[in-house]
Backbone as XML, in Angstrom:
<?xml version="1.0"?>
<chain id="A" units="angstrom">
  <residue number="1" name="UNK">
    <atom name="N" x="113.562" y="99.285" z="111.334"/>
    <atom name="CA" x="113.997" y="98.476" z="112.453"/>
    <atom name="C" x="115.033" y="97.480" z="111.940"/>
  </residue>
  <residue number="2" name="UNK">
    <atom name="N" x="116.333" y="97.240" z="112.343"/>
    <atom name="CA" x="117.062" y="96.618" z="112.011"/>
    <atom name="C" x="117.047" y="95.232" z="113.040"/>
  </residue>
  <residue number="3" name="UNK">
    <atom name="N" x="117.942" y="94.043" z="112.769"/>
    <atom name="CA" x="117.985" y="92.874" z="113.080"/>
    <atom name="C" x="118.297" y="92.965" z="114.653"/>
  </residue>
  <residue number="4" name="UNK">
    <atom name="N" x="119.423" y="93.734" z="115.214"/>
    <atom name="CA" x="119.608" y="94.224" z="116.862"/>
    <atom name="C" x="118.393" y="94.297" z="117.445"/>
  </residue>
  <residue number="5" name="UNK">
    <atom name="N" x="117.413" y="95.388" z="116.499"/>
    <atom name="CA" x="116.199" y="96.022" z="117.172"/>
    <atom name="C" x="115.111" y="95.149" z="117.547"/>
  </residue>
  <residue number="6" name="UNK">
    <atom name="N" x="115.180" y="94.176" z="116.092"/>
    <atom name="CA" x="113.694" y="93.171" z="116.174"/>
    <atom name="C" x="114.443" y="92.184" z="118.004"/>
  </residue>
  <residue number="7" name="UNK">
    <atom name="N" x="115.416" y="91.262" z="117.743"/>
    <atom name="CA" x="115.678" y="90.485" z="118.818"/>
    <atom name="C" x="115.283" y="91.303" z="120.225"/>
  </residue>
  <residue number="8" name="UNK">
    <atom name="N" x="115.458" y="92.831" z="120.528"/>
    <atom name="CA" x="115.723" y="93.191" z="121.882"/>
    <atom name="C" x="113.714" y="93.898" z="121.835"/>
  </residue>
  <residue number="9" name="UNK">
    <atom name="N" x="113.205" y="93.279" z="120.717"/>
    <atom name="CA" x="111.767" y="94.023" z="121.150"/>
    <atom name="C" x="111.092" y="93.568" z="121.864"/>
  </residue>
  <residue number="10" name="UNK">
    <atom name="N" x="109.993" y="94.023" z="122.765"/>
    <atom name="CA" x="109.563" y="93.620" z="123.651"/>
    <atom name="C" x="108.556" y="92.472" z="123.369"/>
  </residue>
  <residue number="11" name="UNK">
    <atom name="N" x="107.533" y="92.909" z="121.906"/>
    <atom name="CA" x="106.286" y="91.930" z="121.383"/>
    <atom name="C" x="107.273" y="90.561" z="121.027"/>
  </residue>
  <residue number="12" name="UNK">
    <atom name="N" x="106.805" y="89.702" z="121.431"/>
    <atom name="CA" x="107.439" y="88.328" z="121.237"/>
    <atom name="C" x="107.102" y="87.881" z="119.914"/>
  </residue>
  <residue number="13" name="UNK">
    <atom name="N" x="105.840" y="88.035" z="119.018"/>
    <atom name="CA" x="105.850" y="88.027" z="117.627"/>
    <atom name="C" x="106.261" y="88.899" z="116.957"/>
  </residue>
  <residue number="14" name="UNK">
    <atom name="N" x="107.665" y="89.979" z="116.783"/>
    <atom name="CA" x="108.035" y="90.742" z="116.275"/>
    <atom name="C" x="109.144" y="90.270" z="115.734"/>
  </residue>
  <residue number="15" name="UNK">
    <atom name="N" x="109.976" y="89.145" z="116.009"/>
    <atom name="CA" x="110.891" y="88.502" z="115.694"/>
    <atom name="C" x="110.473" y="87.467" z="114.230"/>
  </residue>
  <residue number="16" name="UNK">
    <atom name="N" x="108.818" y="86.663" z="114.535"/>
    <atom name="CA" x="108.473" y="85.774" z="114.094"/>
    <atom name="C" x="107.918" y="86.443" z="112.582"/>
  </residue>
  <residue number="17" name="UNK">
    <atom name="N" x="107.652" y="87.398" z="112.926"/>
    <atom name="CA" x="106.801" y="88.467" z="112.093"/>
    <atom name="C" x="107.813" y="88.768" z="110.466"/>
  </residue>
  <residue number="18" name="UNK">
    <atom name="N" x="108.962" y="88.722" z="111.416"/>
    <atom name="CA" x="110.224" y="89.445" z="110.457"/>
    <atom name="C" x="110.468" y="88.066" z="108.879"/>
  </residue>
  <residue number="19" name="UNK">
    <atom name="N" x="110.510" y="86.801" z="110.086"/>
    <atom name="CA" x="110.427" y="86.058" z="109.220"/>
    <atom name="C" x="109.601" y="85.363" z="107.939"/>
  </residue>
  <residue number="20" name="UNK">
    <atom name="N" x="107.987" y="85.874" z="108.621"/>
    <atom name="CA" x="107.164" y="85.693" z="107.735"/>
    <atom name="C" x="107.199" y="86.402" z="106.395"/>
  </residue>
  <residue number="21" name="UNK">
    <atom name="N" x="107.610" y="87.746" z="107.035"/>
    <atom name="CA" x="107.900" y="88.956" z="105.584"/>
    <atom name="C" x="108.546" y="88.213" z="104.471"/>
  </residue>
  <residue number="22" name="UNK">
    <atom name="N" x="109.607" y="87.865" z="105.059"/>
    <atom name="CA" x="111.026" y="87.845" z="104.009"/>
    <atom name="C" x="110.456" y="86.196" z="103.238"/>
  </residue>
  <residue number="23" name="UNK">
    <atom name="N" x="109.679" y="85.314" z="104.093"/>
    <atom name="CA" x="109.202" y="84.044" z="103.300"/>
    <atom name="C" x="108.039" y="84.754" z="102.294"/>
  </residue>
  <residue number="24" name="UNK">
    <atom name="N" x="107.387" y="85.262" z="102.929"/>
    <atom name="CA" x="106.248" y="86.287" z="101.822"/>
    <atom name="C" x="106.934" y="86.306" z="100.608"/>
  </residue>
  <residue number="25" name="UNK">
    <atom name="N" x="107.801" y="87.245" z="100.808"/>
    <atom name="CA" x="108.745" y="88.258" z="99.888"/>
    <atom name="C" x="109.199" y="86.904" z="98.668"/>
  </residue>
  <residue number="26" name="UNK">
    <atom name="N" x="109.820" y="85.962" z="99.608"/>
    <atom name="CA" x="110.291" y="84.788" z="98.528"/>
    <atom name="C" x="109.225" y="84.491" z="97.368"/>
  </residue>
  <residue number="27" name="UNK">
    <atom name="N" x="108.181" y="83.944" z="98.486"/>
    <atom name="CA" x="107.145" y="83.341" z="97.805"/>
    <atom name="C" x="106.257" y="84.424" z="96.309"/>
  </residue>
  <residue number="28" name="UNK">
    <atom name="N" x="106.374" y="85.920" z="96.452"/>
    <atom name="CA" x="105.873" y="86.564" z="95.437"/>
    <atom name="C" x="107.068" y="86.521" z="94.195"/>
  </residue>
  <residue number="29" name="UNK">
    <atom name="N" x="108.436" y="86.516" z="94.679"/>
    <atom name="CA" x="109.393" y="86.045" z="93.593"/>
    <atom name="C" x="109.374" y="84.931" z="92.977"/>
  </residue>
  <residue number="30" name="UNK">
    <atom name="N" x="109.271" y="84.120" z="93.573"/>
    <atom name="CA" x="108.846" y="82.624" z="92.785"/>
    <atom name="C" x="107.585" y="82.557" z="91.732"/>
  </residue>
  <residue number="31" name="UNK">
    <atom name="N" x="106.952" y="83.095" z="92.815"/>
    <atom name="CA" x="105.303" y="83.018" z="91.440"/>
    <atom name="C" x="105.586" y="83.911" z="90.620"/>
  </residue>
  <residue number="32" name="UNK">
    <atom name="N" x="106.318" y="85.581" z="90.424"/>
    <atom name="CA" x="106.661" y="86.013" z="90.028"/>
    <atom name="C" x="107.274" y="85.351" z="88.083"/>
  </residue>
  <residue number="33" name="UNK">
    <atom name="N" x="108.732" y="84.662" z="88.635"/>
    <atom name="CA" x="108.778" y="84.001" z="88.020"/>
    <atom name="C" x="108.471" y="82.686" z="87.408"/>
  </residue>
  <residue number="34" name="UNK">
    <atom name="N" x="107.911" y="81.581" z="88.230"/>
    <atom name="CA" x="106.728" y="80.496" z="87.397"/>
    <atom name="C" x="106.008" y="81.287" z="86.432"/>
  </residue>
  <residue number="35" name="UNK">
    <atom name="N" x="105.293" y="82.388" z="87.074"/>
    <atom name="CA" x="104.415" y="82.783" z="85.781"/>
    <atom name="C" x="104.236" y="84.051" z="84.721"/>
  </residue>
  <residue number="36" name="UNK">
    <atom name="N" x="105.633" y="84.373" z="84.977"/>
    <atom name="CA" x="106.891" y="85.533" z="84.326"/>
    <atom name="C" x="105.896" y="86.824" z="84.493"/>
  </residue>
  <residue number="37" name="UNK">
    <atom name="N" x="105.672" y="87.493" z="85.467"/>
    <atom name="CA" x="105.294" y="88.191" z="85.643"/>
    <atom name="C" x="106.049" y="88.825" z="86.218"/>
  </residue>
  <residue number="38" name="UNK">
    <atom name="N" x="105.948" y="90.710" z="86.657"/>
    <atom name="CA" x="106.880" y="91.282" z="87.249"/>
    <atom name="C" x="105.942" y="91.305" z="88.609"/>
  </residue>
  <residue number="39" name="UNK">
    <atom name="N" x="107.387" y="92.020" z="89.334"/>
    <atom name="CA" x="106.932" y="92.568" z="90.930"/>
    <atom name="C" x="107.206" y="93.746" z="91.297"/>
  </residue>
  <residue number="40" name="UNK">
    <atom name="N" x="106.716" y="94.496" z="92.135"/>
    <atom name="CA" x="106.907" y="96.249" z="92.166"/>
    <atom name="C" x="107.525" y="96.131" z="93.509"/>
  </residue>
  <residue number="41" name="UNK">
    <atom name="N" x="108.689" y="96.409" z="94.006"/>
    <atom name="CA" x="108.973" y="97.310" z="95.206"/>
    <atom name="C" x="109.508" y="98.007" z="95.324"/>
  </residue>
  <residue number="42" name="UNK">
    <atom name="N" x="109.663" y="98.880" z="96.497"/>
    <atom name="CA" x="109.969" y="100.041" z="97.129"/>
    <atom name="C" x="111.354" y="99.558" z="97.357"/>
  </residue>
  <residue number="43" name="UNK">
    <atom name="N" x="111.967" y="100.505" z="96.534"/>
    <atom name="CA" x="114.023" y="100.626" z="96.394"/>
    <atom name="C" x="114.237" y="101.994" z="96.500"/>
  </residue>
  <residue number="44" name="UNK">
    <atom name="N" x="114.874" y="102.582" z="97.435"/>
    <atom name="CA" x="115.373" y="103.366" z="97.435"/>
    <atom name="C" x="114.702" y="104.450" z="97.229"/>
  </residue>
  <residue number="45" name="UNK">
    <atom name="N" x="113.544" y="104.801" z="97.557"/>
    <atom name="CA" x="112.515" y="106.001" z="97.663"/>
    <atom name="C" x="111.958" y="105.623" z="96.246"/>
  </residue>
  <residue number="46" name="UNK">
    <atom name="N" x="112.070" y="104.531" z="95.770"/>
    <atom name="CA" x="111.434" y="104.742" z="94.788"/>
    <atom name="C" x="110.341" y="103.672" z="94.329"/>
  </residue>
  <residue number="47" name="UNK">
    <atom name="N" x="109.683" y="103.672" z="93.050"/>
    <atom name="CA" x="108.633" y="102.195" z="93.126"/>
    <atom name="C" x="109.582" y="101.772" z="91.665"/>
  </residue>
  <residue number="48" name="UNK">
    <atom name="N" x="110.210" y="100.386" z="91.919"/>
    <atom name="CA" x="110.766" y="99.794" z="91.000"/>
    <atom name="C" x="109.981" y="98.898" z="90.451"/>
  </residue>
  <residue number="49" name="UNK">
    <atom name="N" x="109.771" y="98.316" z="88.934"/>
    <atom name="CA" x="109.735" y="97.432" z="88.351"/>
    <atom name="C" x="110.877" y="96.178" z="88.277"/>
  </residue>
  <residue number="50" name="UNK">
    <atom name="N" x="110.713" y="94.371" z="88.441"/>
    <atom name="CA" x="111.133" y="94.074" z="88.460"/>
    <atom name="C" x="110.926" y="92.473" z="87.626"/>
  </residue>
  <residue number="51" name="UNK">
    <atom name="N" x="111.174" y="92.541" z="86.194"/>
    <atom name="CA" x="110.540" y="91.467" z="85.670"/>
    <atom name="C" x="111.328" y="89.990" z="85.846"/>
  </residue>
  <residue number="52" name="UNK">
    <atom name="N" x="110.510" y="89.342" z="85.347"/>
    <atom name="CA" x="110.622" y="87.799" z="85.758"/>
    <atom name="C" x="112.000" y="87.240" z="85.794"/>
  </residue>
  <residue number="53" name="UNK">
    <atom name="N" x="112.221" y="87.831" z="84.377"/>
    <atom name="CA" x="114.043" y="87.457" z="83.783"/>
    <atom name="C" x="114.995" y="88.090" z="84.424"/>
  </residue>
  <residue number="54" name="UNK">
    <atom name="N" x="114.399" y="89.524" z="85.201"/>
    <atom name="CA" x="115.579" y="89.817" z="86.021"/>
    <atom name="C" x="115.657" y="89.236" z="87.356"/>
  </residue>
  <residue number="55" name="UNK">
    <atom name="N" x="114.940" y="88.525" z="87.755"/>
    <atom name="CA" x="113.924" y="88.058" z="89.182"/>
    <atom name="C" x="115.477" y="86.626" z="89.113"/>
  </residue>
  <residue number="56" name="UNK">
    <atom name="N" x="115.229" y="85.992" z="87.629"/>
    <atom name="CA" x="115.808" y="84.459" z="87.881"/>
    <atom name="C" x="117.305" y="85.447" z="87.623"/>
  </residue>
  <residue number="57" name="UNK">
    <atom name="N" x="117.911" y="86.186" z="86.719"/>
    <atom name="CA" x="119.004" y="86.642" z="86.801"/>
    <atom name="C" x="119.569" y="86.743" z="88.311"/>
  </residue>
  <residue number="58" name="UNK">
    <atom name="N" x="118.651" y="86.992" z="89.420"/>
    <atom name="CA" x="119.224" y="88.086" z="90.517"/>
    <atom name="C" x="119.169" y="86.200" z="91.182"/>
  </residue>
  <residue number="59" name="UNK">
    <atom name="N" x="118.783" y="85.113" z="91.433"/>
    <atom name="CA" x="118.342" y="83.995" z="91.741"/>
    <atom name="C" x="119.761" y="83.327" z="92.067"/>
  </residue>
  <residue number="60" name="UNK">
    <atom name="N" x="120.412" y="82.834" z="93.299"/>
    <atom name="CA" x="121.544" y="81.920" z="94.063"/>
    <atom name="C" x="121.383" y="81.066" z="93.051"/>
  </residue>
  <residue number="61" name="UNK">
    <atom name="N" x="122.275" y="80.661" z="92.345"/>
    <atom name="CA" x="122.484" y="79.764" z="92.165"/>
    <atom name="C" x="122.632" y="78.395" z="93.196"/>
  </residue>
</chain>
């Protein structure tokens, strides 16, 4: 479901939902790195490894 799709959906927490993910998502990168541990996700059909140092590498300045 892309960003068009979530706004025009009908469930009114489907929008709110989207946002919780992506704060989730933050929040396992952060602890991730506080406590240099890696994180596993799903890239591209595949299950990636993603350790701490590459976590702060990939990190906005």
């Amino acid at each position: 479901m892309n960003q068009d799709q979530v706004g025009q959906a009908r469930d009114k927490d489907l929008p709110s939902s989207l946002i919780a993910i992506r704060r989730a998502a933050q929040a396992a990168r952060d602890t991730a790195m506080r406590t240099g541990t890696a994180i596993v996700v799903w890239r591209n059909g595949q299950v990636v490894r993603i350790s701490a140092s590459e976590l702060r590498q990939a990190e906005p300045k």
